[in-house]
N, C-alpha and C positions, 0 to 999 in steps of 0.2 A: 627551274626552281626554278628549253633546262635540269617552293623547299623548305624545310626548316631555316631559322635564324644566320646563319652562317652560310646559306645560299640561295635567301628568298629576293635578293634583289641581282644578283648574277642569273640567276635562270629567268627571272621575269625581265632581263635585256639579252637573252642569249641572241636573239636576233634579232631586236626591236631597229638598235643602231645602225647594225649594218647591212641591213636591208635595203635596197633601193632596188627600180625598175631598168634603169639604165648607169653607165659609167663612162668614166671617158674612155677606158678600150675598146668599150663599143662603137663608139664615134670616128675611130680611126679608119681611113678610105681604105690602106690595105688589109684591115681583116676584115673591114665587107667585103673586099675583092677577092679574100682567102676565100672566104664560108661559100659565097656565092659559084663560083668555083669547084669548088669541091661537090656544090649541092651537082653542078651540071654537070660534073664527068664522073663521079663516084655513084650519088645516089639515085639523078638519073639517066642512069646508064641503062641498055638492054639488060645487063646481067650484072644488078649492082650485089657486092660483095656482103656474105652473112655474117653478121656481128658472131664473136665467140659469144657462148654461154653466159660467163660471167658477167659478160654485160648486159646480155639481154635479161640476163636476173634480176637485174636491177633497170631495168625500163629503158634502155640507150637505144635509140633508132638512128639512123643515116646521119641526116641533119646535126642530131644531138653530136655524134663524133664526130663529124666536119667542123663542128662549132668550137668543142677541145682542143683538137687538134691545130686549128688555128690561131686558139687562145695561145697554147704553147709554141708555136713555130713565131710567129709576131715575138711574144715575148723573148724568147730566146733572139731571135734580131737585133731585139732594142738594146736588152744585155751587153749585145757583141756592138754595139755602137753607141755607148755608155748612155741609154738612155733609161729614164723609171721607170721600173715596173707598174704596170696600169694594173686596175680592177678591172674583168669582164662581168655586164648581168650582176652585180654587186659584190661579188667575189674577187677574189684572188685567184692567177689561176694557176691552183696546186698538180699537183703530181697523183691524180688519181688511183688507187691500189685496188684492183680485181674489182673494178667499177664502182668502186666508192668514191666519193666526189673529194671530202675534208677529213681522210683518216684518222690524222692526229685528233680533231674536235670529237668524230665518233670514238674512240677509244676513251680520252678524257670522261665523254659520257656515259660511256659504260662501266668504267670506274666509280664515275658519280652515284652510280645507282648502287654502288655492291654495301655502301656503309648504312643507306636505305634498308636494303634486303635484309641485312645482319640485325639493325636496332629490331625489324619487325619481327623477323624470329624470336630476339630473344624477350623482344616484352610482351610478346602474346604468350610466350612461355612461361614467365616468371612474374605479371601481374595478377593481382587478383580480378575474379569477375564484378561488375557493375550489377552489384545488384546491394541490396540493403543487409542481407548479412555482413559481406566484408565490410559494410560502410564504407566501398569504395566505388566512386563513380567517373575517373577521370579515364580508365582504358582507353575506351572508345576514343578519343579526341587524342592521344599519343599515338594511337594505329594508326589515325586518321592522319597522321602527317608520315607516318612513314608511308602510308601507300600512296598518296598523293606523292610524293618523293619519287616515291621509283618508275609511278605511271609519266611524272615530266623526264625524266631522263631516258626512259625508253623513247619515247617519243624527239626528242632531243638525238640521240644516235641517229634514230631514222632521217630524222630531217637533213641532216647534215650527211647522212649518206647517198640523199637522194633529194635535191629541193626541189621539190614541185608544188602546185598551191596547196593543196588534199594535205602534203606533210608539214609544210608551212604552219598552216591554221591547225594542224594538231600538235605544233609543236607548242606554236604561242598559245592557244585555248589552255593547252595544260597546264604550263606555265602561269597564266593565270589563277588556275583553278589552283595551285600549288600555292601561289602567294596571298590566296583570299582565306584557305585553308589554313595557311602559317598566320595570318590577324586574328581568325575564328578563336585560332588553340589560344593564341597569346591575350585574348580580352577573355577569354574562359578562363585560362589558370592565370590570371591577374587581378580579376575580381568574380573567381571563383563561383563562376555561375554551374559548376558541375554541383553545386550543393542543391537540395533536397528545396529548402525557401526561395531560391532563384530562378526555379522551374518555367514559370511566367517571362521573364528576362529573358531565360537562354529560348525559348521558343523564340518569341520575338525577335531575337539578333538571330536564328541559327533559320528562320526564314527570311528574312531580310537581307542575310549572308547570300543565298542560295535565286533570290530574287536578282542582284545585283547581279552575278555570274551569268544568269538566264540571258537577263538584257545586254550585259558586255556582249556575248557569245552569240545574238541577236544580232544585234546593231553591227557586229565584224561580220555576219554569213550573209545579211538580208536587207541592212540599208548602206553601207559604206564600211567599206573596210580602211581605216588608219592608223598607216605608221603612228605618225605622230600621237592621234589619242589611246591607242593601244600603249604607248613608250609610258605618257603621263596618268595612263590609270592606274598600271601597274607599279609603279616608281613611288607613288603617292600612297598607295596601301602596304609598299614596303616598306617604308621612310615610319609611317604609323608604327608595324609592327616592330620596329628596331627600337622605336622611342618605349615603349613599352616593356622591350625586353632590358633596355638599358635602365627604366625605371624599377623594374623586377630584380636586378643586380643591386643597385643602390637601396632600394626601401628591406630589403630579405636580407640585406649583410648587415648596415648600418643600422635598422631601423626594426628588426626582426618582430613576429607578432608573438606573445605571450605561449601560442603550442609550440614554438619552436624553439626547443631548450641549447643552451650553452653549450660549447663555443661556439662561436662565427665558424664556419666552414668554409675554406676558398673557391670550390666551388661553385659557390653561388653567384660569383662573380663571372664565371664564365661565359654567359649568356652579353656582358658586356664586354668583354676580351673579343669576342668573334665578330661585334659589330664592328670594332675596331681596325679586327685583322681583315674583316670585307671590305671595307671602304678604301684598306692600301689595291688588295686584289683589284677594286675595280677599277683603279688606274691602270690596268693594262690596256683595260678599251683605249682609253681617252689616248694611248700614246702605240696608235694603230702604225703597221711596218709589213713590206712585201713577205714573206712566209721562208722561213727560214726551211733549208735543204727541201724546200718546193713543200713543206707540209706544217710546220710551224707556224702559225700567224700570233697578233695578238690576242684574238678571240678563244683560241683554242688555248692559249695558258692562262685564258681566267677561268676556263672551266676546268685545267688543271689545279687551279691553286683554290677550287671549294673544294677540294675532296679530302685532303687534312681538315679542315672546317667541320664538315659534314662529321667525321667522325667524333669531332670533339663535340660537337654539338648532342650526338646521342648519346653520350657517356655523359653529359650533364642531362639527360631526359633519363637515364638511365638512375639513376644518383635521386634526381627529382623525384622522379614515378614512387623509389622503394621508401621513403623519407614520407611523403605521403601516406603510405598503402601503413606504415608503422604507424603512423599519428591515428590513420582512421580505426586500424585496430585496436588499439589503447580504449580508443573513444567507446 
């Protein structure tokens, strides 16, 4: 998201923040004496020594484990000589597991994806089709945020199991495409451009939608890639879709339209519960710390604490969708 509402602005900073080129454990004179070192009597050696499998499955050459390995002998040093733990390369440097880099963050995102998977089975199940019998047209735009959903969380595992630039840019591109997807649905069922007279409109925004993603995804492969306008594109289209879904809670509880009969439902409020309970979530970033038992960081429990979110969030789409699919059949 890294989504839906309750994780469209956590996956669209999964790594915008903490990304940087360089750190200060980089900078430190003994672990370029470590890496350097290591390059000259390990990797080139006459007969330098073959990585296990597991690493090699995951892309680790000479260099790359001279470079951990001194991440972690430096750090462990400084420990024993009570000094901070530094960032390496913009990282933290964790406790790798069968050549995963951020276990804990990958795990979180595989979690992330499962309440994705779940909403998409069951409302491809239990919606009806988009066509003009049911008089229902919103399917498609509910799918379409689950599977955006689960394609940034795949992506999101990967990255963090392996940073390189290729998983980088599919991590963020998704991400993106995840949080322009989460604005598309939220200005569609807000002013209900899935209706039949709106046709005009929703073409309109639903190319325009697809134009702006083109040229973000552009402008990061082929003229400048930046952090920075990467942080504030995505931040800005999220901040939107939040203001809308929190306008969608107050105008549908309080303010309810004439097909939507008595009483108030609590539910309908949930959609502003989540932006609420994301905005604590995403003070984990802001109160960043070295990674607890070498795998814990704070990045990795803000993508633990969407995935309660996530769930709640499709069980209010869940709730939505059938509420809908009843009014249109009455109609």
């Amino acid at each position: 998201m890294r989504l839906p509402l309750s994780v469209v602005l956590s996956v669209g900073l999964l790594g915008f923040i903490s990304s940087t080129n360089a750190s200060a454990g980089d900078q430190l004179p003994e672990f370029r004496q470590c890496v350097a070192d290591c390059n000259e009597i390990v990797c080139n050696s006459e007969s330098p020594p073959e990585l296990p499998l597991y690493l090699t499955a995951f892309f680790w050459d000479c260099p790359q484990d001279c470079d951990y390995h001194c991440q972690r002998s430096i750090t462990f040093e400084r420990i024993d000589d009570n000094k901070p733990v530094l960032q390496f390369h913009g990282k933290w440097p964790f406790q790798r597991l069968l050549g995963i880099q951020e276990p804990a963050s990958v795990l979180f995102s595989i979690l992330n994806f499962v309440p994705h998977y779940i909403a998409f089975r069951e409302l491809r199940k239990t919606l009806p089709p988009d066509d003009a019998r049911s008089n229902f047209f919103l399917r498609k735009y509910y799918l379409v945020v689950t599977i955006t959903g689960m394609n940034a969380w795949i992506w999101s595992a990967v990255f963090h199991c392996r940073d390189f630039v290729l998983t980088e840019r599919l991590d963020y591109f998704s991400a993106g495409a995840t949080i322009l997807s989460g604005f598309y649905f939220a200005v569609v069922r807000n002013f209900r451009l899935d209706r039949q007279e709106m046709a005009a409109a929703r073409v309109v925004f639903t190319i325009a939608c697809c134009l702006a993603l083109l040229c973000h995804v552009f402008y990061l492969s082929f003229v400048r890639f930046s952090y920075s306008y990467n942080m504030m594109a995505n931040v800005a289209i999220g901040i939107f879709q939040n203001l809308l879904w929190i306008y969608y809670s107050i105008s549908n509880y309080y303010f309810p339209a004439d097909i939507y009969p008595p009483p108030r439902e609590s539910w309908i409020l949930w959609p502003l519960w989540n932006v609420i309970l994301l905005t604590f979530a995403m003070c984990l970033e802001l109160f960043d710390f070295p990674p607890w038992m070498d795998a814990i960081d704070a990045h990795s429990l803000w993508h633990a604490a969407t995935i309660v979110p996530s769930f709640w969030w499709y069980k209010w789409m869940t709730k939505d969708a059938a509420r809908e699919a009843l009014i249109k059949h009455k109609d």
